[in-house]
N, C-alpha and C positions, 0 to 999 in steps of 0.2 A: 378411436377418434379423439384428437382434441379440440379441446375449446368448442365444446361441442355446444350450439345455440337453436332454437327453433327458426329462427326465421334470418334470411339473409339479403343481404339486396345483391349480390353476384355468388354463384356458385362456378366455378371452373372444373369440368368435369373431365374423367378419364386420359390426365395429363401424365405423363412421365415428369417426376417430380425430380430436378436439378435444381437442389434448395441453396448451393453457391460454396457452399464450405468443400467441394470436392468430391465429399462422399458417394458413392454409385446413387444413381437415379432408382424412385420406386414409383410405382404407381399409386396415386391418390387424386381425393379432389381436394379445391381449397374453396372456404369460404370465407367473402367478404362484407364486413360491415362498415359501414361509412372509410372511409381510407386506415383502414386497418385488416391487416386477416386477423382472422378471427377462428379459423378452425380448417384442420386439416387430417385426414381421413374420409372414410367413407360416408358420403353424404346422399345415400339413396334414400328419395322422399321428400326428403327436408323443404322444405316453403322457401323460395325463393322469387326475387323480383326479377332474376335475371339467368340464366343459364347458358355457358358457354361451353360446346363439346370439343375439350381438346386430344380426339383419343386420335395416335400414333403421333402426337408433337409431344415437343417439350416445353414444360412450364418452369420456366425458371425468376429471379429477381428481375428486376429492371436493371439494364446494365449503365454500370458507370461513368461518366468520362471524365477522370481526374484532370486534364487538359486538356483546356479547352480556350477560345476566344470570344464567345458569341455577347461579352457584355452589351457592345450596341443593337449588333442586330437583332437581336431577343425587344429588342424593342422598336425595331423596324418593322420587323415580322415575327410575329410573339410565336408563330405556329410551329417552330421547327418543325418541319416537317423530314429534314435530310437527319435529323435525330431519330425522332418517332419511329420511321419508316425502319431503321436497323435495333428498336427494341432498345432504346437510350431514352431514359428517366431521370434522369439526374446529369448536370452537368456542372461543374466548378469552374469559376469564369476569376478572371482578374490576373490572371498568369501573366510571366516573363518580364513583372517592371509593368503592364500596357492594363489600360481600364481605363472607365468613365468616372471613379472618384477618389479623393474628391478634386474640384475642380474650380478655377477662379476662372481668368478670363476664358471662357472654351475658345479663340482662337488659338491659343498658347499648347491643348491640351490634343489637336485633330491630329496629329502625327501620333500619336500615343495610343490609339487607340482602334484595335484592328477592326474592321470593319465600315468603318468610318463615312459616311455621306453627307452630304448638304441637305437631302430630303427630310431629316429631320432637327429641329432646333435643341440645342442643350439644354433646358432651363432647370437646371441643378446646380448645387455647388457640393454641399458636404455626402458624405458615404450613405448618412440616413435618409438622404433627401432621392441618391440616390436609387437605394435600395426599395422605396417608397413608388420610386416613378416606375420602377422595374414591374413592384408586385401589382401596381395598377393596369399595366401591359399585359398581365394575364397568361404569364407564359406558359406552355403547351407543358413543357421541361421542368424540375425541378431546379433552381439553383443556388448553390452553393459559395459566395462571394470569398474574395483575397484581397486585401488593398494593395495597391499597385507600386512599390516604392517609385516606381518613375512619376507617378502623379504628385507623389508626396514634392518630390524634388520640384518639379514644375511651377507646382504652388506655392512653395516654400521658398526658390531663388529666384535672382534674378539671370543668374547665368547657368542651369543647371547640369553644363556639362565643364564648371569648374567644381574644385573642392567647398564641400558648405563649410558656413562661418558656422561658427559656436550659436547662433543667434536664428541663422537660417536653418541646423538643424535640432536645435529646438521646437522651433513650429512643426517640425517632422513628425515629432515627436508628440507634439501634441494631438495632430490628425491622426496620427498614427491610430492612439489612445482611443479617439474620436468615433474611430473607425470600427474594432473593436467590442467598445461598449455598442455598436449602433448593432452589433449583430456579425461582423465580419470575420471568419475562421480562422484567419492569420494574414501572413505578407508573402509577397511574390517581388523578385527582382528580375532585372535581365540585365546585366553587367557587361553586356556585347555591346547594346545601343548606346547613341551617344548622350542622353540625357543622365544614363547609370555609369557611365566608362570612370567616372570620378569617384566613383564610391568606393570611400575604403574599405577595409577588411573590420576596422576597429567600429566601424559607425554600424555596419551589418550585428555586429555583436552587441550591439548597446538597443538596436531596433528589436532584434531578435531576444535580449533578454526580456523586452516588455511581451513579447508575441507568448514566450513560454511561462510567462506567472499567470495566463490565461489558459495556458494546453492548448495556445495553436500552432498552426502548421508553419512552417518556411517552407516554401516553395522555390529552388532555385535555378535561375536558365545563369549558366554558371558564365566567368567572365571570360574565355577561350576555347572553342571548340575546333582550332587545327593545331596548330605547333605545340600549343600548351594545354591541350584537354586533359591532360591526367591532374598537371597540378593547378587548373581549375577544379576540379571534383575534391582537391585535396583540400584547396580553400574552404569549400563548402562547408567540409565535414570537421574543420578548425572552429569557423562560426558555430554549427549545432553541437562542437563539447565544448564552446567559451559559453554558450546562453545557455545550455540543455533546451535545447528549443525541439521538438520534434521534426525532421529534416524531410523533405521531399524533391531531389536531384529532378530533373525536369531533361526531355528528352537527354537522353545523357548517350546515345552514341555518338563517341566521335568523330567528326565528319573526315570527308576524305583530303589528305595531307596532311594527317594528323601521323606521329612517328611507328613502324609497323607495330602491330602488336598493342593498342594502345585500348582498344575495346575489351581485347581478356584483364588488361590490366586494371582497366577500372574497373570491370568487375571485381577482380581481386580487393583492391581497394574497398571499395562497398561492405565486400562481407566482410572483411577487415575490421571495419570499426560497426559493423551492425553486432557479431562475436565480442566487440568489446562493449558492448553495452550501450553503443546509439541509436536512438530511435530513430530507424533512416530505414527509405524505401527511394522509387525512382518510377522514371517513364520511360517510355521511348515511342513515337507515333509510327503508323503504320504506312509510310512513304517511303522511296529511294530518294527522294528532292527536299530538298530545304527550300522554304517561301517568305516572300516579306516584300515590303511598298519599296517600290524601287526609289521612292523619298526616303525611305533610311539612309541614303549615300550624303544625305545633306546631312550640315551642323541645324542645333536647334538657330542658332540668330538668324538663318537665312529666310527663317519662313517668320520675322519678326513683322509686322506691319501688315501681314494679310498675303492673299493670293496675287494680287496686284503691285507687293513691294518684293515677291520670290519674284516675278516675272522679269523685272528691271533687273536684280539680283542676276539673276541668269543671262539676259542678254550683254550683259557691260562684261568686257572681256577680262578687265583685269581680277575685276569679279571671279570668274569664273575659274581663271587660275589660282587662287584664292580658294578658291570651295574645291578643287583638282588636288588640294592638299590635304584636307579633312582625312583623319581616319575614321573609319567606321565598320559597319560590318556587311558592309554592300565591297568596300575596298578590303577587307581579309578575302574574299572570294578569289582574290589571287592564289590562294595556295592550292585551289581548285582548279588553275586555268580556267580562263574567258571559252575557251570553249564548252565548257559544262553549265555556263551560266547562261541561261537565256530568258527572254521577254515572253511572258507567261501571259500577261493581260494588255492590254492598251488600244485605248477610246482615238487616241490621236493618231495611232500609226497601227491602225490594224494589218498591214502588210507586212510589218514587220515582228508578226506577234508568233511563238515557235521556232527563231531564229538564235543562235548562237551571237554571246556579242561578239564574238570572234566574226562570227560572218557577218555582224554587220557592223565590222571593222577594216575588211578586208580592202575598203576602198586609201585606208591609212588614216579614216579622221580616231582622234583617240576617243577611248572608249569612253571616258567622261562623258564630253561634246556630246557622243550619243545621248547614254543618261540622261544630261541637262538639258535636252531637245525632247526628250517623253517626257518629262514631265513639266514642260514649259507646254504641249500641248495638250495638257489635262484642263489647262486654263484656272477654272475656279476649283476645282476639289486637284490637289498636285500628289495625293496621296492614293490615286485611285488605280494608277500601275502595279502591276506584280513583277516581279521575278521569278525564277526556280533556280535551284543550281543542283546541279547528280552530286547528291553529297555522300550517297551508301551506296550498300550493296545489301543482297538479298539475307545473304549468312551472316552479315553484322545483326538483321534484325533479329532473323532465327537464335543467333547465339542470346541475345540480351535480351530476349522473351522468355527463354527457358529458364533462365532465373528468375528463384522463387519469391524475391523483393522488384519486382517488375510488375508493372501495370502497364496495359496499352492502354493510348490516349489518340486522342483524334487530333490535337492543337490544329484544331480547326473552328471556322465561324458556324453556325447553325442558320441554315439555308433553306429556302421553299423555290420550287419549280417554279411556280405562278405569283403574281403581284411582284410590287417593289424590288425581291431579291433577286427575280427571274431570273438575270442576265449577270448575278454577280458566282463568280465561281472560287471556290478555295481548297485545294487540295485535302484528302483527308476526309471534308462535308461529308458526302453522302457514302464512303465506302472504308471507314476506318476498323467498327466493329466487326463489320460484312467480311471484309479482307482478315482482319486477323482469325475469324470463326475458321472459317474458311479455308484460311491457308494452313495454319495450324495444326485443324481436325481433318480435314479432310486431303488435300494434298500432300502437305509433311507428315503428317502422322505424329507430329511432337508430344502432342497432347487426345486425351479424350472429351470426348464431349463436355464430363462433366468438369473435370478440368480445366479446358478452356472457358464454361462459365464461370469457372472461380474467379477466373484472372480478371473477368471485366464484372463484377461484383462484390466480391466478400475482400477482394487482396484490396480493391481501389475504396473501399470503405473505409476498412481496416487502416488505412495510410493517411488518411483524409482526419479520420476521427466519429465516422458517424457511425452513430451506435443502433439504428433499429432500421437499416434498408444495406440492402445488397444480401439479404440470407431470404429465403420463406421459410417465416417461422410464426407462428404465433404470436398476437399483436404486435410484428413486426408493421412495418407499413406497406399498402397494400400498392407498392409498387412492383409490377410484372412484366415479362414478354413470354409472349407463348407462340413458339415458333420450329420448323421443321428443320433440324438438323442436315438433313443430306442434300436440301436444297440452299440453306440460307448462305448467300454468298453476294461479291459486289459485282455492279454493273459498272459504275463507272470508270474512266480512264483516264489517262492524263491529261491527254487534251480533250478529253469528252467528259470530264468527270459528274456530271448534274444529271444521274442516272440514280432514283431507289435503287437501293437492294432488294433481292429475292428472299423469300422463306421466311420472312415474319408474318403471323397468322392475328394476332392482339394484342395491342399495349393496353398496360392498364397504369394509370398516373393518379397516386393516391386515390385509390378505387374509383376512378373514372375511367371510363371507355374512350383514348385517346383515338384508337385504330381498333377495326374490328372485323375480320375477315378480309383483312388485307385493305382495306378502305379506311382513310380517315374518317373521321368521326363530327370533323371541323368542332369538335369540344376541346377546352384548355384545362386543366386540372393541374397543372404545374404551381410550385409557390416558394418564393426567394426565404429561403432557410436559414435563418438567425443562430448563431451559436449565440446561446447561452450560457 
């Protein structure tokens, strides 16, 4: 036995021990003291405040999810419950360029931010203030922050889908700094959107050399994912050997109309310069569809003046021809055909929601006009549509999961069935670790059990930089799931997707009992985790 103590306040008993590093599973118990384990071996006898029987489940870490969106709604609804529910403790928020800080006018900031509502007011501005309003929320989840360069941009210009002056990205670079000191892991871009399309290659390298004299992370949603995804991925890995910044590629399979062959190639790629000595790892989420507000098709000035000055915006026609030009990355969905792209969400035209815009083009109006019509009927929130588009295929996932610098990730928002989130649905939410357990272990046969929990604990640790969660180990912290292998799988679907998963038995979040026999616990024990 280690760390052997007399008295505990949770003992987890008769567990099959998947401690995350891989290694075959054993049997033990763990004990926990305040949010830390504390001891692991045989603990017959021992005084305990709490005893949980996990005999024929598995006890494993709390699993990771290196991307993720839930910045706002974590403080909509602190309870993630579409987390919890699939044995998710930890999640890293502030990805692709999109975040809550920091932030000046918040009208300027609601497109940038996934999740986004009216229901609750911003009253932040800097990263600390945000990080502050987060920990008061009391999240269910642990999290993990990224500053957002698209926030930077936001705040910093006034036109942020031109190049910055010398002067505007100074201020960048100040918040940057800002952000950092206040506790923040590193930075995250998204070079698609149109707030980031500007940014060059030189100024990533000057943001990222401040990111790496702290040891954090880049995080990057690269600047082309059809025609040119390889030499996107190739940009990335220029930035982390101009800064030595530690690199994290961000769903990195290339979508489909990308040049054949382009998935093995980037893998090739990868391990390429991982062998040459970069510190690089990657994601890829567990969908066939790519998602995003179907207000990404607009330029930022359109939404200058409020929801009442896009609406004029959108009705005056020459306007609209005007905004029928914008590139963006709602208009690359061409290389996918309009038939693959469909209206995923939407409050104004529920009849038209599951439709191809192809079909609902068919009458000859162009597919803009469509566009510009959902979200002139969103009224006051224009950001509240979705889209999908069939961007994969099944054996793109499979292949770029089985490599061993791969983490799966949800890039999805953290969701509750009941209250406020009820009715909001995001791809990924409630079946991202469920599905890849699942499909992995037990359908494919890819991986084993223990295996597959490496991949959503010790590898997404390991990437990230955090050093005492994703293993059970001895004053590791006492973040868990103990849950049943041959059941644990998703409920949800695509168009039904706000279904728990099956087969998690207890979450424990920094030795609280989040979930416990399958029942939440409605207790929060989650806490915004400051790199220092």
């Amino acid at each position: 036995m280690s760390g052997a103590s007399s008295m505990f306040d949770l003992i987890i008993k008769n567990g099959m021990i998947a401690d995350g590093t891989g290694r075959e599973s054993y049997r033990a118990d763990v004990g926990i003291q305040g949010d830390k384990i504390s001891s692991i071996g045989n603990l017959d006898g021992v005084e305990t405040l709490k005893e949980l029987d996990a005999k024929g489940l598995v006890v494993a870490p709390g699993f990771i999810d290196i991307h993720s969106h839930s910045d706002f709604t974590l403080l909509v609804d602190p309870r993630a419950q579409s987390a919890i529910s699939q044995g998710v403790t930890t999640e890293i928020i502030g990805n692709c360029g999109h975040g809550c800080a920091p932030i000046t006018d918040p009208r300027k900031f609601t497109g940038n931010i996934y999740g986004y509502t009216t229901d609750l007011d911003i009253q932040w501005n800097t990263t600390a203030d945000f990080f502050e309003t987060l920990q008061n929320a009391n999240p269910a989840v642990n999290v993990i922050p990224l500053v957002p360069n698209g926030n930077l941009r936001i705040a910093a210009m006034d036109k942020p889908e031109a190049q910055a002056s010398r002067s505007e990205f100074r201020k960048m670079v100040k918040m940057l700094e800002e952000g950092l000191e206040a506790g923040a892991w590193g930075l995250s871009n998204g070079l698609e959107y149109t707030t980031e399309r500007a940014t060059t290659e030189e100024e990533m390298i000057e943001l990222c050399k401040i990111v790496a004299q702290s040891g954090g992370l880049f995080s990057t949603h690269e600047r082309n994912k059809d025609l040119f995804a390889v030499e996107a991925i190739e940009e990335g890995i220029r930035v982390a050997k101009a800064s030595d910044v530690r690199l994290q590629l961000s769903h990195i399979i290339p979508r489909r109309g990308s040049p054949v062959g382009s998935v093995q190639k980037v893998m090739d790629i990868v391990q390429d310069a991982h062998d040459a000595g970069i510190d690089i790892g990657f994601d890829a989420h567990t969908r066939l569809h790519g998602i995003m507000n179907v207000s990404a098709a607009l330029p930022t000035w359109a939404f200058e003046g409020g929801p009442m000055e896009l609406q004029k915006r959108l009705r005056d026609k020459s306007t609209r021809e005007l905004l029928k030009q914008h590139e963006s990355i709602v208009s690359g969905k061409n290389t996918v055909d309009w038939d693959r792209v469909f209206l995923y969400t939407s409050y104004g035209y529920p009849d038209m929601v599951g439709k191809s815009f192809s079909e609902l083009t068919s009458d000859g109006r162009d597919v803009f006009d469509v566009i510009f019509d959902v979200i002139l009927s969103e009224k006051d929130d224009p950001h509240r549509s979705l889209i999908i588009s069939h961007s994969y295929e099944k054996e793109w996932l499979r292949q770029t999961f089985i490599h061993p610098l791969c983490a799966p990730a949800s890039d999805a928002t953290a969701l509750c069935k009941d209250g406020p989130l009820s009715k909001t649905v995001f791809l990924g939410a409630y079946t991202w670790a469920s599905w890849f357990f699942n499909k992995l272990v037990n359908e494919f046969g890819d991986y084993t059990m223990e295996q597959a929990v490496n991949k959503l604990t010790t590898v997404p640790a390991k990437q990230a930089g955090i050093s005492n969660r994703g293993r059970i180990d001895v004053d590791c912290a006492a973040d868990i799931t103990v849950f049943n292998p041959g059941t644990f799988k998703e409920n949800g679907t695509l168009y039904d997707p706000n279904h728990f998963a099956a087969g998690v038995d207890h979450v424990i979040v920094n030795g609280g009992l989040a979930m416990e026999s399958g029942l939440f616990t409605n207790q929060r024990f989650g806490q915004v985790l400051r790199r220092r």
